[in-house]
N, C-alpha and C positions, 0 to 999 in steps of 0.2 A: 518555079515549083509552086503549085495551089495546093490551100487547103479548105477543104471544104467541111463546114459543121451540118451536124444531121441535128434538130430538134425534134422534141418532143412532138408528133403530129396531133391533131386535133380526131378527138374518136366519136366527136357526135353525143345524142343525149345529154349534153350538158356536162362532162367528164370532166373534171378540173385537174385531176394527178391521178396516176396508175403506179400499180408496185411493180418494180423491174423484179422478174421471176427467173430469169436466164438468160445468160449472154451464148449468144454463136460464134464469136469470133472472139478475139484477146489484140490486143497490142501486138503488130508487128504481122499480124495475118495479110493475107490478099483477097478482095473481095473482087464482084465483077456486080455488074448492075443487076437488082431484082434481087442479088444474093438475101436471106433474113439475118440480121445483124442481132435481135431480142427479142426474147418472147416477154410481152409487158400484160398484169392484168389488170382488168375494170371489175366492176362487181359481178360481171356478171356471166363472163368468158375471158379466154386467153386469145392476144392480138399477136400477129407477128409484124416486127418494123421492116422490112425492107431498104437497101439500101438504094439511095438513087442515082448512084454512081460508084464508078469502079476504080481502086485504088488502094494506099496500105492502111491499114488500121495505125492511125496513130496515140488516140488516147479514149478511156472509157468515160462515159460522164457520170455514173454511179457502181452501188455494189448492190446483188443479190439481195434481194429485200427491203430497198432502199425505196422511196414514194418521190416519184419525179412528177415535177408537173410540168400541166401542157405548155411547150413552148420553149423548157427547159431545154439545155444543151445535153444528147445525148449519146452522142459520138463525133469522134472529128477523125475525116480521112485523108489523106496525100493523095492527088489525084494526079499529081506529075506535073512536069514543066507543061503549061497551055491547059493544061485541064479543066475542063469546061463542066462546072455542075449541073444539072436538068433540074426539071421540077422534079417535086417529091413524088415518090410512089406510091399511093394509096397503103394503108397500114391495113391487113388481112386479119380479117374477125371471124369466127373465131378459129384460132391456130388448132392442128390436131394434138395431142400433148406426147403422142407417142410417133411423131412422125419427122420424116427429113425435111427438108428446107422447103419441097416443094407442099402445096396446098392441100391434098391430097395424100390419105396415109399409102403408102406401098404396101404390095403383098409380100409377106414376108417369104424372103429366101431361103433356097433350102438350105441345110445346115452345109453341101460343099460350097457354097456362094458366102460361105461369112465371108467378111474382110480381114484379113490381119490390121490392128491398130498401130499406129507407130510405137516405139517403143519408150516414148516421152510424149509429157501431155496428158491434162486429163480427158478422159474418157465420152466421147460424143453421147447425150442422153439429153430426152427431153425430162423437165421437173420431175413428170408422175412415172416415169419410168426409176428416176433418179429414187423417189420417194416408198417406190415400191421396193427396190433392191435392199433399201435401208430397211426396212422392217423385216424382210425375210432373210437377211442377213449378208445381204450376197454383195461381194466386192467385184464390181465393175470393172475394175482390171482384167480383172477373168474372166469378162465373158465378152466374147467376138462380137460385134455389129453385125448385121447381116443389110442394112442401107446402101445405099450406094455412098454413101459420102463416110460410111464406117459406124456408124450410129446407130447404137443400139436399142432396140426395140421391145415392146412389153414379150414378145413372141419370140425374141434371145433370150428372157429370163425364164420362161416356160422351157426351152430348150435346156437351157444351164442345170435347173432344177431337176430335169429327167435324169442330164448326164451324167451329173454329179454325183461321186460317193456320198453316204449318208455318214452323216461326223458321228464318232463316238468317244466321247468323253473318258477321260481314264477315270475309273471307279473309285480312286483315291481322293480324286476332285470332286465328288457328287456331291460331300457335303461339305465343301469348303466355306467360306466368308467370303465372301463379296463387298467393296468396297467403293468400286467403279462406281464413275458418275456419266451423266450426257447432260451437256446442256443442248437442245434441238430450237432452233429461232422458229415461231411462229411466223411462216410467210406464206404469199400463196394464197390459194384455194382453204388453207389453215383458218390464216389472219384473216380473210371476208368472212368467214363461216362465225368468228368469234366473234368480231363485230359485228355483225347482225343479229347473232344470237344475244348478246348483248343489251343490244339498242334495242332489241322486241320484249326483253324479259324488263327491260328500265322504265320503257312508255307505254309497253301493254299489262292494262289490270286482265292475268290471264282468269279462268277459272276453267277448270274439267269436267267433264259428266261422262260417268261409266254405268256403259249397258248392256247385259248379257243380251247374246241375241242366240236364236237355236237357227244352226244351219246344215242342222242333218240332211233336210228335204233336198236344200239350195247344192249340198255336195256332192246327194243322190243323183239330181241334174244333171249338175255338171260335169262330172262322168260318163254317164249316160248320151248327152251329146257329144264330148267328148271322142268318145267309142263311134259314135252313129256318124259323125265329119270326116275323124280322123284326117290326113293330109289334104284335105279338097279347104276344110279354113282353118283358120288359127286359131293354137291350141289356148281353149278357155281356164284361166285362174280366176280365183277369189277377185279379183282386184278389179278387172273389166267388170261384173256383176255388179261391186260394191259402187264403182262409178255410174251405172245406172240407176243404182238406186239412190244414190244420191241425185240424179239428172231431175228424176221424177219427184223427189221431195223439193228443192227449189223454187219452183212456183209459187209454193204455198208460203214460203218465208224466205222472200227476197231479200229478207235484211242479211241471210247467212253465205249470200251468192254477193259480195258486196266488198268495196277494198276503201280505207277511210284512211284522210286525208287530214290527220290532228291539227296540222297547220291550220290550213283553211278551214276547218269544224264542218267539210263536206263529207258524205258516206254516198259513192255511187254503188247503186246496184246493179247488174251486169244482165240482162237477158241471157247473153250466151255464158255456157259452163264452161273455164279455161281451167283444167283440172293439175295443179301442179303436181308432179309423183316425185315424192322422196327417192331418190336411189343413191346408193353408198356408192362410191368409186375410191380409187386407190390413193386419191388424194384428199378425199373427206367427201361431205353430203350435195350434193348436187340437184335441184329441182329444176328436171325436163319439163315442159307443160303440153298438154293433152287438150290443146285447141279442137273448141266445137265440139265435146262432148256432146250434146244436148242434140248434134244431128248423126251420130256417129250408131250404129248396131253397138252387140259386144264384142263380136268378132272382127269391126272394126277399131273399137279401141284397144283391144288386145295387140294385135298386130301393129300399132302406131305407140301404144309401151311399150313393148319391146323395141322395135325400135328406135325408140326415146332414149330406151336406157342402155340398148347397146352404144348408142352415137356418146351420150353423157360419158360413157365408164372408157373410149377410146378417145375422147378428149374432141369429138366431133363433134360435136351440139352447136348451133349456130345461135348469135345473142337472140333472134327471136325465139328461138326455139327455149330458150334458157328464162323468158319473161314473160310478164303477163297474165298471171295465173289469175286464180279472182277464190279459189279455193285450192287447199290441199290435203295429200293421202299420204299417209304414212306408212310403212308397213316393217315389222322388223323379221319378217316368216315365221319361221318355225323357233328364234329367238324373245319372238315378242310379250313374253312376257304374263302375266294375269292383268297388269295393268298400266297405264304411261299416261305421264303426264304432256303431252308432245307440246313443243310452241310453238305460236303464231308464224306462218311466213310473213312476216308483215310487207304491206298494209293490209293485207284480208284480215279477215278478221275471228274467220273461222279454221280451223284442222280437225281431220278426221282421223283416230289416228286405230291399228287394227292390234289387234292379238291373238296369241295362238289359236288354233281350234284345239282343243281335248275332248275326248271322250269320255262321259260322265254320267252315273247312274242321276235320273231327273222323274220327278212324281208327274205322272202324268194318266188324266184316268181313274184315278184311285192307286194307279200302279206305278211299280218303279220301273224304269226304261234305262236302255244306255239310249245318249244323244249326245252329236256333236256339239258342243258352245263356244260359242269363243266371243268376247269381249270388244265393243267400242271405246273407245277413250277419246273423247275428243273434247277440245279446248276452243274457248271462245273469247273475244274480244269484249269484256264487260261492260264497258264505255257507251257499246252500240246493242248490245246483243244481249234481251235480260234471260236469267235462266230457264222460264216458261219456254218464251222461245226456241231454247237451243235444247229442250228437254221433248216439247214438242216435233222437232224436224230428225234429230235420234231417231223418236217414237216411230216415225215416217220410213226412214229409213230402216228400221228394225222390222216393216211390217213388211217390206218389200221382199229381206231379204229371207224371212221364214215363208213369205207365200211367194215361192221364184216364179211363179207363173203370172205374178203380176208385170216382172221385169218385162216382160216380151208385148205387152200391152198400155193401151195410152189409158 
């Protein structure tokens, strides 16, 4: 009888330890080669380990949440009397977070295709599925898989939710005392988000500059084309425009198109615009990046955010896709606010960050007008980037985005 240890593999970029985010198997399971035995993360996506042999699960080498480094022992299998290990299998970058074992998320099955779960055991989910049921309340005991392998999917909780009765509290309880506690461990997609946010707000001097910008014209626009494409291209938000007008501002202050390197006291500046886009997913903030703005239409970067951000919030986004930015956008919609102070993705050095539009009576003429406004807020690396600068390249971009018709010209 063999047994064979799986280590920790090597993920490249330099990766010294990953936080273990979810086990696929337990002690005592049966596995077959290629089966995924852990979904482990780096900073910057989720990996799936694969096993490189087929046999029983005999022991785990950590617990959810736990930072295993490279080379670490991270599972050990029975492979039977003569069982002969292989080389390792390459470890899969990055994992889907709402998917089965295979590489690739499934289309989810129709509701007579759920699986029955066994009736011991818990419950097959990937984290962000895990992480979503927990906020909206819902116990994963009760809701079917619809996977082939039983494993439940963000599209069985959109299910659950439809079918579900809606709870009503007995009215005696409304105002009762609450006493209840949670304690919830920071892991995950969490724990990176807070270290970084961390480490950026510790070694970046940030500073903000808020600028009203009028974008009545730029909305009249963008409607207007809007209406005139309709399904021949993709449909135009604030967000592609705003990316343009940052494209064209760049040039003129390459220091804000730039990612600095405090170690080494080097600041490169970037010709091409790798524009990262904030998007919220169900397991916290995630920056997809928008490679090659600077040769892209709007209607091509429109169509490549979304995209981004759909891959990002299904847990698809690949590590390039996930890196590289050299600038970022922020946006919180129609939550954002009158004003934010956003932070740096570091090492850039700059954030652009957006706020709501409102409609507001604005003197214009001698006269009072309604006009849409809505606020810039963007934050700057003070180390590299003095406030003229970053007051100046605003201005730039504020002038783009009240005369849209510059957008469409060099």
């Amino acid at each position: 009888m063999g047994t064979h240890t799986i280590k920790m593999p090597d993920l490249g970029e330099g990766i010294a330890e990953v936080e273990l985010v979810a086990w696929r198997v337990q002690p005592g399971d049966t596995v077959v080669e290629d089966q995924v035995l852990a979904d482990v993360m780096t900073d910057k996506a989720t990996v799936e380990i694969p096993s490189p042999v087929a046999g029983r699960v005999l022991a785990l080498g950590g617990e959810v949440g736990q930072l295993i480094a490279v080379g670490a022992e991270l599972i050990r299998i029975d492979v039977g009397a003569g069982g002969e290990a292989v080389p390792a299998a390459p470890a899969r970058a990055p994992a889907p977070t709402s998917a089965s074992p295979a590489a690739t998320t499934p289309a989810p099955a129709p509701a007579s295709a759920e699986r029955p779960r066994p009736s011991a055991g818990k419950p097959l989910a990937a984290p962000a599925v895990r992480h979503r049921a927990a906020v909206l309340g819902i116990d994963l005991q009760q809701v079917p898989g619809s996977a082939a392998d039983g494993r439940i999917l963000h599209e069985d909780l959109d299910a659950w939710l439809v079918r579900r009765p809606a709870a009503r509290a007995p009215s005696a309880a409304r105002y009762a005392e609450r006493n209840d506690e949670e304690a919830v461990p920071v892991t995950g997609v969490r724990r990176r988000i807070a270290q970084r946010m961390q480490d950026a707000m510790r070694r970046i001097p940030h500073f903000t500059y808020v600028e009203e910008i009028d974008v009545t014209e730029l909305e009249l626009l963008r409607a207007r084309i809007n209406e005139r494409w309709g399904g021949e291209r993709a449909h135009l938000t604030l967000l592609p425009l705003l990316v343009r007008a940052i494209v064209l501002a760049v040039p003129r202050f390459p220091q804000i198109n730039a990612r600095f390197d405090d170690e080494a006291g080097i600041v490169t500046r970037h010709g091409a615009v790798h524009v990262g886009i904030a998007t919220q997913t169900a397991v916290g903030l995630m920056v997809p990046v928008l490679r090659h703005a600077e040769a892209r239409d709007p209607w091509s970067s429109a169509s490549e955010i979304a995209r981004l951000a759909e891959a990002a919030r299904a847990g698809r986004a690949t590590r390039d896709e996930m890196s590289g930015s050299t600038i970022t956008v922020t946006s919180l919609g129609a939550l954002g606010g009158i004003a934010s102070t956003p932070i740096i993705n570091a090492p850039e050095v700059a954030i652009v960050g957006v706020n709501r539009i409102v409609q507001r009576p604005v003197m214009q003429g001698g006269a009072v007008v309604a006009r849409r406004m809505m606020n810039l807020s963007s934050s700057f690396d003070h180390r590299v980037v003095d406030g003229q600068l970053a007051a100046e390249f605003v201005q730039a971009v504020r002038a783009s985005l009240e005369c849209p018709a510059l957008l469409f010209v060099e």
